[in-house]
C-alpha positions in Angstrom: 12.9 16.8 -25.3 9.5 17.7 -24.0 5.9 16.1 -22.9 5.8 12.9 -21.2 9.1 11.9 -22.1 11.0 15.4 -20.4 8.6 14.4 -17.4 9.7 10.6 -16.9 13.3 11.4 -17.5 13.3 14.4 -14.7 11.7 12.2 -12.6 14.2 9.3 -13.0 17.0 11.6 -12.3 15.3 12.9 -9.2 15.6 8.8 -8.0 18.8 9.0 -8.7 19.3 12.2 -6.3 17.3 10.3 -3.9 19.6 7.2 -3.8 22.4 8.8 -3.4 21.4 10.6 -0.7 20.5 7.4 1.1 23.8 6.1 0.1 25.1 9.2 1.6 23.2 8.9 5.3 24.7 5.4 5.4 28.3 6.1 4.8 28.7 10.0 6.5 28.4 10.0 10.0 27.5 13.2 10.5 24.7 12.9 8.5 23.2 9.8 10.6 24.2 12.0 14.1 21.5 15.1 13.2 19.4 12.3 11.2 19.3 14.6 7.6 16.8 13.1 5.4 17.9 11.7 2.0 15.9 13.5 0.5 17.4 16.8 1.7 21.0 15.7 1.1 19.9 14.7 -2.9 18.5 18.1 -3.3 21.5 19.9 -2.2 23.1 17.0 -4.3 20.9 18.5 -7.8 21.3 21.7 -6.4 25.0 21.2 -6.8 24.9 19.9 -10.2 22.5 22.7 -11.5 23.3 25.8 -12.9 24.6 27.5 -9.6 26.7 24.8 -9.4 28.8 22.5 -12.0 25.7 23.2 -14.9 25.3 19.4 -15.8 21.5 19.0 -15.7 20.0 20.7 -18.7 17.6 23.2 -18.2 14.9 21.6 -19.6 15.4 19.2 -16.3 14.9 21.9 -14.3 12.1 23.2 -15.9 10.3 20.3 -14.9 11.4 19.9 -11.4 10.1 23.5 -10.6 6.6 22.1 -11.3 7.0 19.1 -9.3 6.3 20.2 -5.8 3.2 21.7 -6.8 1.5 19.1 -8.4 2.6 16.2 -5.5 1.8 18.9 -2.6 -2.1 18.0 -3.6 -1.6 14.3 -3.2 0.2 14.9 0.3 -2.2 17.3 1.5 -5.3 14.7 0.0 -3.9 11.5 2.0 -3.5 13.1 5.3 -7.5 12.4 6.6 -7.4 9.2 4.6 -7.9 5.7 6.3 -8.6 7.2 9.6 -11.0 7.9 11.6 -11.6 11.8 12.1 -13.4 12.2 15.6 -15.5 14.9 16.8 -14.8 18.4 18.2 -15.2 17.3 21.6 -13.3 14.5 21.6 -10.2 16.1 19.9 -10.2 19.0 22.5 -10.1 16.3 25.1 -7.6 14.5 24.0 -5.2 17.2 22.3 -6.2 21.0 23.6 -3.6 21.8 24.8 -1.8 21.0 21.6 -3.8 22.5 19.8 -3.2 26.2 21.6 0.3 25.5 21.9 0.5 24.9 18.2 -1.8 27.9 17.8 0.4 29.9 19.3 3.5 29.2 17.5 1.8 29.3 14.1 0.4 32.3 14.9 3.5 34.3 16.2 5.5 32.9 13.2 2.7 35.4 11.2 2.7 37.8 13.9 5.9 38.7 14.4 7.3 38.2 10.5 5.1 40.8 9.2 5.6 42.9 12.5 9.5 43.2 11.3 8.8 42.8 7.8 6.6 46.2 7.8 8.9 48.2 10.5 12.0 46.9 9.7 12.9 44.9 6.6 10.5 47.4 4.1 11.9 50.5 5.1 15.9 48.8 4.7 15.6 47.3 2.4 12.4 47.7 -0.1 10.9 44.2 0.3 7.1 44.3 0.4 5.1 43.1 3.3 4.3 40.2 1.7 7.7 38.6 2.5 6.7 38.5 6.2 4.5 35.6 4.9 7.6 33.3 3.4 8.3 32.6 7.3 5.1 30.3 8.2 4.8 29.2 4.7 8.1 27.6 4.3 8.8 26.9 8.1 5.6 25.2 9.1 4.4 24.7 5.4 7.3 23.6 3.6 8.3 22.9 0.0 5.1 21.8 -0.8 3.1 24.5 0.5 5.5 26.9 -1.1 4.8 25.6 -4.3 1.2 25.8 -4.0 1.4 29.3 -3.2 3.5 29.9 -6.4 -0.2 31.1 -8.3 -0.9 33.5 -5.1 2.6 34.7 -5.4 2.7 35.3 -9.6 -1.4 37.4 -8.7 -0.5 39.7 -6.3 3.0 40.4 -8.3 6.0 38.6 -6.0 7.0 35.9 -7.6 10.5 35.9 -6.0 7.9 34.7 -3.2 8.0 31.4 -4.4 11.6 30.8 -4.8 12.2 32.5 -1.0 9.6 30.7 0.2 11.5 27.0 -0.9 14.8 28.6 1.0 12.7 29.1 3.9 11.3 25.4 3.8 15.0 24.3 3.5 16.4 26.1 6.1 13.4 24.8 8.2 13.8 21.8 7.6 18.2 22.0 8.5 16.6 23.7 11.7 14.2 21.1 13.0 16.7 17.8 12.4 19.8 20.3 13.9 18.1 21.8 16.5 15.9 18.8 17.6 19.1 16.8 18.1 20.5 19.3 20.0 17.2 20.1 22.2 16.7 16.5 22.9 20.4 15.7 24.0 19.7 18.6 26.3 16.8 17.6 28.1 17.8 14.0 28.1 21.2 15.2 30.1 18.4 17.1 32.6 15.9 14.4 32.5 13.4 16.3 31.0 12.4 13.1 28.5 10.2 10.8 30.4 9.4 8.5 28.0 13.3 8.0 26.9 15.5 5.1 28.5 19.1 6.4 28.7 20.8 3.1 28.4 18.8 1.8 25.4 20.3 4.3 23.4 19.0 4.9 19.7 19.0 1.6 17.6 22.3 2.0 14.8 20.2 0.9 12.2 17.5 4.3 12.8 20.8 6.5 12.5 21.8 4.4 8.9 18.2 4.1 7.9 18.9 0.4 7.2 17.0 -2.4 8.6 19.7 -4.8 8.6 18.7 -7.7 11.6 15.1 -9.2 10.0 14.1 -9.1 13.8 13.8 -5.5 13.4 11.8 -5.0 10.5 8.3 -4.6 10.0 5.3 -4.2 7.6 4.2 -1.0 6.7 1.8 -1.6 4.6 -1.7 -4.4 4.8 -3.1 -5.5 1.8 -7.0 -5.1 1.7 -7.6 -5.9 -1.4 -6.9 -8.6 -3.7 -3.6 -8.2 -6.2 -5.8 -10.3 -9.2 -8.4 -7.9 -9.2 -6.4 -4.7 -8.3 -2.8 -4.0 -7.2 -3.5 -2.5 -3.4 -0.9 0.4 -4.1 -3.1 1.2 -6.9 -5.9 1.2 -5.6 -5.4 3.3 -2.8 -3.8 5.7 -5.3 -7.2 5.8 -7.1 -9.3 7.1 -3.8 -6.3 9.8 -3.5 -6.8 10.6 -6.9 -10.8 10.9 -6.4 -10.1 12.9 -3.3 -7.6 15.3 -5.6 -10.4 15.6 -8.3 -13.2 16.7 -5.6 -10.6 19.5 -4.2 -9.9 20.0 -8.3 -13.9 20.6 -9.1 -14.5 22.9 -5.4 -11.2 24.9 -7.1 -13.4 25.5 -10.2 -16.2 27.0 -8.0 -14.2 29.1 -5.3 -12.0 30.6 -8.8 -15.5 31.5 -9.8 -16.5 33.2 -6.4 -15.0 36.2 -7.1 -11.8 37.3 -9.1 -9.8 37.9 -6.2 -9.5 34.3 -5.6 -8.1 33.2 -9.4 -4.6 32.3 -7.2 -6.2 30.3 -4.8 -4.2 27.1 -4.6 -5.3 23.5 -5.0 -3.9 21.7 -2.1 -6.1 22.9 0.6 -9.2 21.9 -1.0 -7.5 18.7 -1.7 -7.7 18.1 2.4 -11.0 18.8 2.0 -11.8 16.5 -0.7 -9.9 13.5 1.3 -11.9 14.5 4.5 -15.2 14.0 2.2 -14.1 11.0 0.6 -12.9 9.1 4.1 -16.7 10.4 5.4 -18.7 9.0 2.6 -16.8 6.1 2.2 -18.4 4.7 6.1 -21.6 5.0 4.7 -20.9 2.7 2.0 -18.7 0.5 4.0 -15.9 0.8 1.6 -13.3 3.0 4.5 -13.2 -0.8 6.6 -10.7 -1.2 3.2 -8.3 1.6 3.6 -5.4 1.0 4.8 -4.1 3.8 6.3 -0.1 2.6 6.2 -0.7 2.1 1.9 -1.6 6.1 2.6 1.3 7.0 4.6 3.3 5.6 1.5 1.6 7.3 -0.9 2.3 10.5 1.1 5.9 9.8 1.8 7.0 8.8 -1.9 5.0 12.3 -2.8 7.0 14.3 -0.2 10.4 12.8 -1.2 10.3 13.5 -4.5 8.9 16.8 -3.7 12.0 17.5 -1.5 14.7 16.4 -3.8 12.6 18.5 -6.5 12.1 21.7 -4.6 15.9 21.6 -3.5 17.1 20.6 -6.9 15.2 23.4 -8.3 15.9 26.4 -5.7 16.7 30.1 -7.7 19.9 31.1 -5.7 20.2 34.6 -7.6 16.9 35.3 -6.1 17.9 33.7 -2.4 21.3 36.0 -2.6 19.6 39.2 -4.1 17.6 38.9 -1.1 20.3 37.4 1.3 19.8 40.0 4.5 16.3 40.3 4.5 15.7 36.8 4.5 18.8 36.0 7.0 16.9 38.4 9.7 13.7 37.1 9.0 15.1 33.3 9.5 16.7 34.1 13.2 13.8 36.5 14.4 11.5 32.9 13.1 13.6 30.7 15.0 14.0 32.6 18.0 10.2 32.6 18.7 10.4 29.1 18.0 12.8 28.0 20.8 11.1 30.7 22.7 7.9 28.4 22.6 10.0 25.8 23.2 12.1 26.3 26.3 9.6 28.5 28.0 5.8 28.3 26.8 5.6 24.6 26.4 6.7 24.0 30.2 3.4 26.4 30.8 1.0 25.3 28.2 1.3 21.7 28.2 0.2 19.8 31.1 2.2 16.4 31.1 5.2 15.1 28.9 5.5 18.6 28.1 9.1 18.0 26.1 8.1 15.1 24.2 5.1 17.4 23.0 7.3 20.5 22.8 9.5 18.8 20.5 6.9 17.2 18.5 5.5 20.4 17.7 9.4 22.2 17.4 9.1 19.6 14.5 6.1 20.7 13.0 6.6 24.0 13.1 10.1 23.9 11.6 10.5 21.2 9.4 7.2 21.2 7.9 3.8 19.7 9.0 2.9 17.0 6.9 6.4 15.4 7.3 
């Protein structure tokens, strides 16, 4: 089996994953206590049934999956400055620089202090080059996605166990950020460190089962802008992602030409860019007043789903094992500085509701921005 047809079946089976993860949030408890996302439990669930586990998904399957996250990691990144409205330098330092630093920081220690051990510690133990140092952002703050964009960058400078490390990392981010966050929040609500949080409402049962059970509860996500007889509105808010995707495709074209150094340089980036350009032009010709930025958030979150289950699904544990201490150091030395941020910059940095803005950006920083 091959073409279209290999595509739509791998992609049917990844629903499947994704189901039964939901089905499993629902029924394990544990699951709805640390709030793991279906899509994480149906990739460990394909991860399981590949061939480090019982073998029952043909390879061909997999084959496919491991191209997945790199094609939908464009269609993330082009939604995210899509059906709103991007302000000006000014006003974003005003209303967010602090954030901004704070998130500055912690990016740039995640760099800082990866390739710090990776070129005085892990190299000389253990041979990996300083290239791995990189894995740490790219899966932490970047995620599958990101990791699979990088896969060209990777396969050109020679490391393309970077790829497959780099997923691992975005997975044990991701653990990380749902683990930890419980854990850091239960904390601070016991010290009364959450301002915003009301101790006797509790979380709503249905956010820990994901289901919307009482109609008083649920809500639109979603405004249709556009007539269903002339165009679905899911499609065609797919269509400006898509032109967004092909603007970041033709700029790729050009900055591959630049120079020869740059034939790895990977798609999604310039995807952002080309979704910043569309949203821009669109005010001009008064088309934006019908985005809908909620059809957008859709669009991104079916993307990064599928991506998840996909990545997971797809993760090379020979490589991961081969690998095993390097990686293990490198994931407690990342998530040190992270709670480091946490518990003792974020008090400093941030002027008010520092915790609620900590832990946003704990989240960001672990368990992948765009999510």
């Amino acid at each position: 089996m091959s073409g279209l047809t290999s595509i739509f079946f791998s992609v049917c089976i990844l629903g499947v994953l994704l189901l039964t993860g939901k089905i499993l949030r629902v029924k394990v408890k544990l699951f709805q206590r640390i709030f793991l996302p279906a899509s994480i439990i149906g990739g460990f669930l394909g991860l399981l049934c590949g061939p480090f586990g019982f073998d029952l998904i043909p390879p061909f399957i997999i084959d496919t999956w491991k191209q997945i996250p790199g094609v939908l990691i464009n269609i993330v990144f082009a939604t995210l400055f899509l059906g709103v409205s991007i302000p000006g330098i000014r006003k974003i330092w005003s209303l967010g620089g602090s954030q901004l630093c704070y998130g500055a920081v912690i990016g740039t220690g995640q760099y800082f202090f990866a390739l710090l051990l990776t070129v005085l510690v892990l190299t000389p133990l253990f041979g990996v080059p300083h290239v791995f140092g990189t894995i740490l952002e790219i899966g932490f703050s970047g995620g599958h996605g990101t990791a699979a964009g990088m896969e060209e960058v990777f396969n050109s400078i020679g490391y393309p166990t970077g790829t497959a490390l780099a997923y691992m990392s975005a997975t044990v981010g991701i653990i990380v950020a749902v683990v930890g966050g419980i854990i850091f929040i239960n904390i601070a609500i016991r010290k009364g460190q959450c301002v915003n949080f009301d101790r006797n409402q509790g979380i709503p049962e249905y956010k820990k089962k994901g289901l919307i059970k009482n109609e008083s509860d649920r809500y639109s996500n979603s405004q249709a802008t556009v007539a269903s007889e002339s165009i679905e509105p899911l499609a065609f808010h797919f269509s400006v992602v898509a032109v967004a995707v092909l603007i970041g495709w033709g700029m790729l074209a050009l900055v591959r030409k630049a120079h020869p150094l740059l034939q790895g340089f990977p798609l999604f980036p310039l995807a952002m860019i080309g979704g910043m350009i569309v949203q821009v032009a669109s005010k001009p010709l008064r088309i934006s007043g019908y985005y809908d930025k909620n059809t957008f958030d859709r669009i991104l979150g079916l993307s990064l789903d599928f991506l998840v289950v996909a990545a997971i699904s797809s993760l090379r544990l020979d490589l991961f094992l081969e690998n095993i201490w390097p990686f293990s150091i490198l994931m407690l030395v990342g998530i040190a500085w992270i709670v480091f941020c946490l518990t003792v910059l974020a008090p400093r940095m941030i002027p008010g509701n520092w915790f609620e803005r900590g832990i946003t950006e704990y989240g960001m920083q672990t368990g992948v921005t765009a999510i």
